[in-house]
Structure formats: structure tokens, C-alpha cells
PDB file of N, CA, C and O in Angstrom:
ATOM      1  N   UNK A   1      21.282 -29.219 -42.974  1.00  0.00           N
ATOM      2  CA  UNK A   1      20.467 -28.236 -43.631  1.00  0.00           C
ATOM      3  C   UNK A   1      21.373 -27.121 -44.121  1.00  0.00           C
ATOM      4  O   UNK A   1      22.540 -27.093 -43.733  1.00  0.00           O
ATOM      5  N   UNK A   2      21.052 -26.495 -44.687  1.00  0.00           N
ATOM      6  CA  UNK A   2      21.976 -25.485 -45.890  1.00  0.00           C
ATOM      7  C   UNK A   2      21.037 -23.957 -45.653  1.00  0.00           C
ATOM      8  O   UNK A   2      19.811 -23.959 -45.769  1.00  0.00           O
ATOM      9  N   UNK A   3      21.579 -23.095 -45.418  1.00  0.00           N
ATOM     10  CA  UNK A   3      20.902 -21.577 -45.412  1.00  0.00           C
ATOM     11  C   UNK A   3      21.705 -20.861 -46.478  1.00  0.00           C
ATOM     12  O   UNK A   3      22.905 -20.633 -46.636  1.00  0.00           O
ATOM     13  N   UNK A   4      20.489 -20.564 -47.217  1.00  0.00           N
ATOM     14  CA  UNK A   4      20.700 -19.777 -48.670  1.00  0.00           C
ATOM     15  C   UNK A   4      20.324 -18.238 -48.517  1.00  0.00           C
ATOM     16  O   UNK A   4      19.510 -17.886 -47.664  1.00  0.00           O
ATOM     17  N   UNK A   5      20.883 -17.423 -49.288  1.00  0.00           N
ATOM     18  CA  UNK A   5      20.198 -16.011 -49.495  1.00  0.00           C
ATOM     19  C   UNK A   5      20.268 -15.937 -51.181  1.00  0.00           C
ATOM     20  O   UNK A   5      21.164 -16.116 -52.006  1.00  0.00           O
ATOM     21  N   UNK A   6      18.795 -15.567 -51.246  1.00  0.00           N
ATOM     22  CA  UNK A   6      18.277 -15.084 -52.788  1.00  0.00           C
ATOM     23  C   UNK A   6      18.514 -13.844 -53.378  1.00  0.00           C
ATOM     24  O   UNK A   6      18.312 -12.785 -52.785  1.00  0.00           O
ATOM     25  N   UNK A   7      18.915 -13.924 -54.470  1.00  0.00           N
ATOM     26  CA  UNK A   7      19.320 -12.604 -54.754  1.00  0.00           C
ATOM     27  C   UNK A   7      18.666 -10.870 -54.472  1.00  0.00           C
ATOM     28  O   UNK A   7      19.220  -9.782 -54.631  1.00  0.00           O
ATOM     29  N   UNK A   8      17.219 -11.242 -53.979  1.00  0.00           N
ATOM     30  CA  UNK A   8      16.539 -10.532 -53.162  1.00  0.00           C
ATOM     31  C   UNK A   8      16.721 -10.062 -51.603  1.00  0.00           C
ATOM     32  O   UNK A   8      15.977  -9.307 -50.977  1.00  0.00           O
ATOM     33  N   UNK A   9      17.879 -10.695 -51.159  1.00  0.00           N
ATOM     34  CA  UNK A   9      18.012 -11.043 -49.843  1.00  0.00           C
ATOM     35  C   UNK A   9      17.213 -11.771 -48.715  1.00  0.00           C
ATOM     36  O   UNK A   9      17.277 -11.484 -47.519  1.00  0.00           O
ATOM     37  N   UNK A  10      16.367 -12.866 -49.335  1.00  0.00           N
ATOM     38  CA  UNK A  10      15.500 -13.140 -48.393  1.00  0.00           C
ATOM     39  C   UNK A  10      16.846 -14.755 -47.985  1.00  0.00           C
ATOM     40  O   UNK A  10      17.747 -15.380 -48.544  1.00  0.00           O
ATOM     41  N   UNK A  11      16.353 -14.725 -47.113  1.00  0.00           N
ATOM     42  CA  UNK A  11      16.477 -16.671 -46.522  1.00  0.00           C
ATOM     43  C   UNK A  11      15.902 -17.717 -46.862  1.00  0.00           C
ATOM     44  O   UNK A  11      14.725 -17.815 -46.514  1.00  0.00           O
ATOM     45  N   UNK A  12      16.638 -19.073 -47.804  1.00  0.00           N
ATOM     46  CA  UNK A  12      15.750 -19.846 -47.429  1.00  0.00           C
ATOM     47  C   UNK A  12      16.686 -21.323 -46.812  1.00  0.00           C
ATOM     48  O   UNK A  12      17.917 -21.352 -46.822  1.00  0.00           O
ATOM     49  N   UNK A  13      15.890 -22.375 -46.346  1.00  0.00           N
ATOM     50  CA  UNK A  13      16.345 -23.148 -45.581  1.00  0.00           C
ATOM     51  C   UNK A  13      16.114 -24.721 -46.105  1.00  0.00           C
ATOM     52  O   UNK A  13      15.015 -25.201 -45.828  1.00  0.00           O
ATOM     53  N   UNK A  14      16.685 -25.229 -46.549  1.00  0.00           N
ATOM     54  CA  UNK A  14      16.484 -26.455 -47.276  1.00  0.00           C
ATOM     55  C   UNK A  14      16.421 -27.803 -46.114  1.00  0.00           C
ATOM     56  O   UNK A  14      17.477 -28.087 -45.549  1.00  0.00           O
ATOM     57  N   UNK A  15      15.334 -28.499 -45.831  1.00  0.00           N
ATOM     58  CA  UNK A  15      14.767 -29.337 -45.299  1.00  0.00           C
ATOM     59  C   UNK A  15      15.429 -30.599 -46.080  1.00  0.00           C
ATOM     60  O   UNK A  15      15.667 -30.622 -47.287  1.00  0.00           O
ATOM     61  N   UNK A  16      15.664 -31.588 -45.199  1.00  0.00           N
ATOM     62  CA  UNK A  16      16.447 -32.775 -45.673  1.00  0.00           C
ATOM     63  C   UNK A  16      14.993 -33.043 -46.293  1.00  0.00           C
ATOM     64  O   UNK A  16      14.098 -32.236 -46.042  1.00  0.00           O
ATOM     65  N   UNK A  17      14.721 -34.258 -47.166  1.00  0.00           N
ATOM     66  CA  UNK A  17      13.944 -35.208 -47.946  1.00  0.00           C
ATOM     67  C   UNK A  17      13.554 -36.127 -47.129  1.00  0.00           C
ATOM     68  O   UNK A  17      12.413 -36.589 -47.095  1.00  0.00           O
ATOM     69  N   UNK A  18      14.829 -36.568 -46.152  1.00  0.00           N
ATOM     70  CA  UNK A  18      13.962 -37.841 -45.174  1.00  0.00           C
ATOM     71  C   UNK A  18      13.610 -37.129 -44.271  1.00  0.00           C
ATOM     72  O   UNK A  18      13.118 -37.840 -43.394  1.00  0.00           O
ATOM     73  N   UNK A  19      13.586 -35.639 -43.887  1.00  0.00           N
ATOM     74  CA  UNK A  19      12.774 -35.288 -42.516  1.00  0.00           C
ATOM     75  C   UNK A  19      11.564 -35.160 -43.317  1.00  0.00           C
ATOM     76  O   UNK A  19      10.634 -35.884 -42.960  1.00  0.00           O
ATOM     77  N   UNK A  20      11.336 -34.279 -44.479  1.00  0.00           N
ATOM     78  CA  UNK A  20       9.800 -34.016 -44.763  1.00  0.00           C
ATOM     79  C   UNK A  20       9.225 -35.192 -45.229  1.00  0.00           C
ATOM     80  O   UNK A  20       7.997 -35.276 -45.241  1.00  0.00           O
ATOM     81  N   UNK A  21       9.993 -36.217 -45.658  1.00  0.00           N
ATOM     82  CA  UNK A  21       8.997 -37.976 -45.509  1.00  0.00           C
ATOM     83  C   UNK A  21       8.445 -38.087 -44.479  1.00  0.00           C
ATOM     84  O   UNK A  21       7.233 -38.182 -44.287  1.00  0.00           O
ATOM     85  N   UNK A  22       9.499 -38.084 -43.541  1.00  0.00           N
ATOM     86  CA  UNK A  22       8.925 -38.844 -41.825  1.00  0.00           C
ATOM     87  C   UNK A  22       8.060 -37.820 -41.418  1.00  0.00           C
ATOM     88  O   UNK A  22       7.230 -38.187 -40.586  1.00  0.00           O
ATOM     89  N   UNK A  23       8.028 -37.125 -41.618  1.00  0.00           N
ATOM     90  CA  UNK A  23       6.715 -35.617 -41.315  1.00  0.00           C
ATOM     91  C   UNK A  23       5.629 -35.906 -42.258  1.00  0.00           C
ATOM     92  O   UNK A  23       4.540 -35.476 -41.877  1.00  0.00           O
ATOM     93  N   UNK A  24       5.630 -36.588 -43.515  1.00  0.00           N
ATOM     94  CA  UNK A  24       4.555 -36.588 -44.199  1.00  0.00           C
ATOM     95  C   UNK A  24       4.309 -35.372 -44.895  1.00  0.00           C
ATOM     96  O   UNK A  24       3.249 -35.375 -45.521  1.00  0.00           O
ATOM     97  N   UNK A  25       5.012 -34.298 -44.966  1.00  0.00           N
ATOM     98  CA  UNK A  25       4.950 -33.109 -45.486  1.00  0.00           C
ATOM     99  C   UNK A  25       4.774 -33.188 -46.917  1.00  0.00           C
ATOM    100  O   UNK A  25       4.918 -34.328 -47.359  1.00  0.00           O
ATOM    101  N   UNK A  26       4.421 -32.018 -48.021  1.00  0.00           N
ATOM    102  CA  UNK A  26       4.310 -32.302 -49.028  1.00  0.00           C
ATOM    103  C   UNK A  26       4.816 -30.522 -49.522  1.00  0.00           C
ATOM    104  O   UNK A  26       4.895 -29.586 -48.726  1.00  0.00           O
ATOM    105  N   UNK A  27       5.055 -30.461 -50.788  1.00  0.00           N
ATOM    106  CA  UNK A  27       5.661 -29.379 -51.376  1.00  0.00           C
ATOM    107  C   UNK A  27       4.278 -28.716 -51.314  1.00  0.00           C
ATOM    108  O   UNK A  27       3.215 -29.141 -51.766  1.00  0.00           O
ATOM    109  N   UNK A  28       4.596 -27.284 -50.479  1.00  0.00           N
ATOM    110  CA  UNK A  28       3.633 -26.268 -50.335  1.00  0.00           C
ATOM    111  C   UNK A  28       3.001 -26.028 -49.379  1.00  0.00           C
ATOM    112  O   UNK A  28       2.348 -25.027 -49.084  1.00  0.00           O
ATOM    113  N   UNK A  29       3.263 -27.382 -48.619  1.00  0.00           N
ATOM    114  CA  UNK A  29       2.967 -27.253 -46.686  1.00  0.00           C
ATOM    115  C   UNK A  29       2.950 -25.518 -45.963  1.00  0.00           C
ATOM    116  O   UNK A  29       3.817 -24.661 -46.132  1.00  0.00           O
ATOM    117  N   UNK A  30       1.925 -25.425 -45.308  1.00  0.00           N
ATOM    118  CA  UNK A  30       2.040 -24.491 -44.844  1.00  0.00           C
ATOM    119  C   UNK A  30       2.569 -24.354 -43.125  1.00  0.00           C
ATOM    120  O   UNK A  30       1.891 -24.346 -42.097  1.00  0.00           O
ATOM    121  N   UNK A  31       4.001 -24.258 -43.323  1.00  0.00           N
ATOM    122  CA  UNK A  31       4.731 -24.078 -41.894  1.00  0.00           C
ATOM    123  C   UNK A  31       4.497 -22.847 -40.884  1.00  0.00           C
ATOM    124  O   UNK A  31       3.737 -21.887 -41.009  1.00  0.00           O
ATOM    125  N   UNK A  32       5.230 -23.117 -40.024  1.00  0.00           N
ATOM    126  CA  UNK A  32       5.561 -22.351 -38.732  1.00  0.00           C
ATOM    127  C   UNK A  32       7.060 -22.415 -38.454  1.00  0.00           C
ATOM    128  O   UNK A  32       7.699 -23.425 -38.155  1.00  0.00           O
ATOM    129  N   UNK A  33       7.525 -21.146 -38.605  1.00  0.00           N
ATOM    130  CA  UNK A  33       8.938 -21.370 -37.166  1.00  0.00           C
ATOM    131  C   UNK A  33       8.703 -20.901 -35.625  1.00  0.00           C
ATOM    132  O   UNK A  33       8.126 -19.844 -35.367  1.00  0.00           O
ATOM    133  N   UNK A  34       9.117 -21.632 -34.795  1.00  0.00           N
ATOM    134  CA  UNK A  34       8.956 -20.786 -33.783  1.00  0.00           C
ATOM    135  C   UNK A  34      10.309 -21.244 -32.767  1.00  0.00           C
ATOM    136  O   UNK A  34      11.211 -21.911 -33.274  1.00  0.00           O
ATOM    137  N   UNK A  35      10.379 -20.832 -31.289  1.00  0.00           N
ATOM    138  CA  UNK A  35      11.215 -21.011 -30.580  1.00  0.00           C
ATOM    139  C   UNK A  35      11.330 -21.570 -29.755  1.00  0.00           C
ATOM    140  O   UNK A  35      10.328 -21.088 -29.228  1.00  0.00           O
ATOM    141  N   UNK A  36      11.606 -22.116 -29.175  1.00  0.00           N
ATOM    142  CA  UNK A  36      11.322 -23.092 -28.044  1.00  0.00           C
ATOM    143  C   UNK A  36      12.059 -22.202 -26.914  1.00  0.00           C
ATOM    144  O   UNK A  36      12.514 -21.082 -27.145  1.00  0.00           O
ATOM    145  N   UNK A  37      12.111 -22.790 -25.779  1.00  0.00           N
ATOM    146  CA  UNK A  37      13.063 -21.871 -24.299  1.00  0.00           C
ATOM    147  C   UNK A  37      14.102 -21.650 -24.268  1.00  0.00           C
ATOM    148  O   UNK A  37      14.735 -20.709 -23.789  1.00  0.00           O
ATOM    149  N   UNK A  38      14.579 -23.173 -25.182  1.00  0.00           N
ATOM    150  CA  UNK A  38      16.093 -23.062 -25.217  1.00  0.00           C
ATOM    151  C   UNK A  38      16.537 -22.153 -26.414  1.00  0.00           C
ATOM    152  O   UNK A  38      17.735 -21.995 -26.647  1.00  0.00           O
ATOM    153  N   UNK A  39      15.519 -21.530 -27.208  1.00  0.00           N
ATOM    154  CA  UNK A  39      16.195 -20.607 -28.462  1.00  0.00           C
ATOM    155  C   UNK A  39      16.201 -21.851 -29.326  1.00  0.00           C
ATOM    156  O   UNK A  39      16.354 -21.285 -30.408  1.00  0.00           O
ATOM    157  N   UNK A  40      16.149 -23.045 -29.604  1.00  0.00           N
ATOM    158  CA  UNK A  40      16.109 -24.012 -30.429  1.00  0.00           C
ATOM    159  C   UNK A  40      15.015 -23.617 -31.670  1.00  0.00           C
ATOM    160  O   UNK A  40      14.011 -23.078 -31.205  1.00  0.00           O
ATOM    161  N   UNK A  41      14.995 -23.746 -32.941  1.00  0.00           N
ATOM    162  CA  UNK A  41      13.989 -23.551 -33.736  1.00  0.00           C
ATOM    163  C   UNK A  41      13.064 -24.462 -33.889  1.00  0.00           C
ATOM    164  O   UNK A  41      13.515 -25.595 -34.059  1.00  0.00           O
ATOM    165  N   UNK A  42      12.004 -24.366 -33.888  1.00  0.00           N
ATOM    166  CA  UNK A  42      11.012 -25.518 -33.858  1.00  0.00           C
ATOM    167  C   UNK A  42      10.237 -25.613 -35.123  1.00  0.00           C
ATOM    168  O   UNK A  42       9.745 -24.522 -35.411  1.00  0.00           O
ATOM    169  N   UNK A  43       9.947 -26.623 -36.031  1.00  0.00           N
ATOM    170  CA  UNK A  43       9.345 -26.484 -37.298  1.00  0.00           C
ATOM    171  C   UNK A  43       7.947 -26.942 -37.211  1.00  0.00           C
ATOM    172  O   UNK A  43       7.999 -28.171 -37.248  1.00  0.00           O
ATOM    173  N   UNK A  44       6.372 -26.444 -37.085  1.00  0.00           N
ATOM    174  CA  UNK A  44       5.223 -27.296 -37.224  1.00  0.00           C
ATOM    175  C   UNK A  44       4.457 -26.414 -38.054  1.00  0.00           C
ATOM    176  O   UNK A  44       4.373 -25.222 -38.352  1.00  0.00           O
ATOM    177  N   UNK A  45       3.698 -28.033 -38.404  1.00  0.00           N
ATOM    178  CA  UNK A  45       2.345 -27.286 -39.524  1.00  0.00           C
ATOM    179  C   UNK A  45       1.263 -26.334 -38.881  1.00  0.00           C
ATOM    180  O   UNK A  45       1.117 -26.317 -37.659  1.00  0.00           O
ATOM    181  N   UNK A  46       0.584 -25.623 -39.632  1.00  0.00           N
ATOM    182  CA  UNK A  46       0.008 -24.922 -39.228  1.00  0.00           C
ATOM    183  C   UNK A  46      -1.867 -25.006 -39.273  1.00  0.00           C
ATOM    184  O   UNK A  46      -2.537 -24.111 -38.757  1.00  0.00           O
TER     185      UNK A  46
END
């Protein structure tokens, strides 16, 4: 995965193609980040 900053300074985070297949995801999905215990990032729909 690749972490970008926009000339706005925001973040964004580019999702491989075969994870959002195997997720079934679709352009415009409405996500979640969150954290798990270990500090790991966790990605689910919402």
C-alpha cells in the first residue's frame, strides 16, 4: 500500500485491487479505520 499527501495536506491510502475484490468492495464504499490492541489498523465497512 502507498501513503500519499494531497496538495491540501490530507492522507490518502491506496488499497491493493485484489484486497478490495476479495472484500467485494466497490468504489465509494463507505469505510472505517480503527485499531485493534495491538495498534494494528483495521479496515471494515460500515
Amino acid at each position: 500500500m502507498k501513503l500519499q499527501e494531497t496538495p491540501r495536506g490530507q492522507f490518502t491510502l491506496t488499497i491493493p485491487k485484489a484486497i478490495v475484490n476479495a472484500k467485494g468492495w466497490k468504489a465509494g464504499e463507505d469505510l472505517s479505520l480503527e485499531f485493534d490492541s495491538k495498534g494494528n489498523i483495521v479496515i471494515k465497512e460500515k
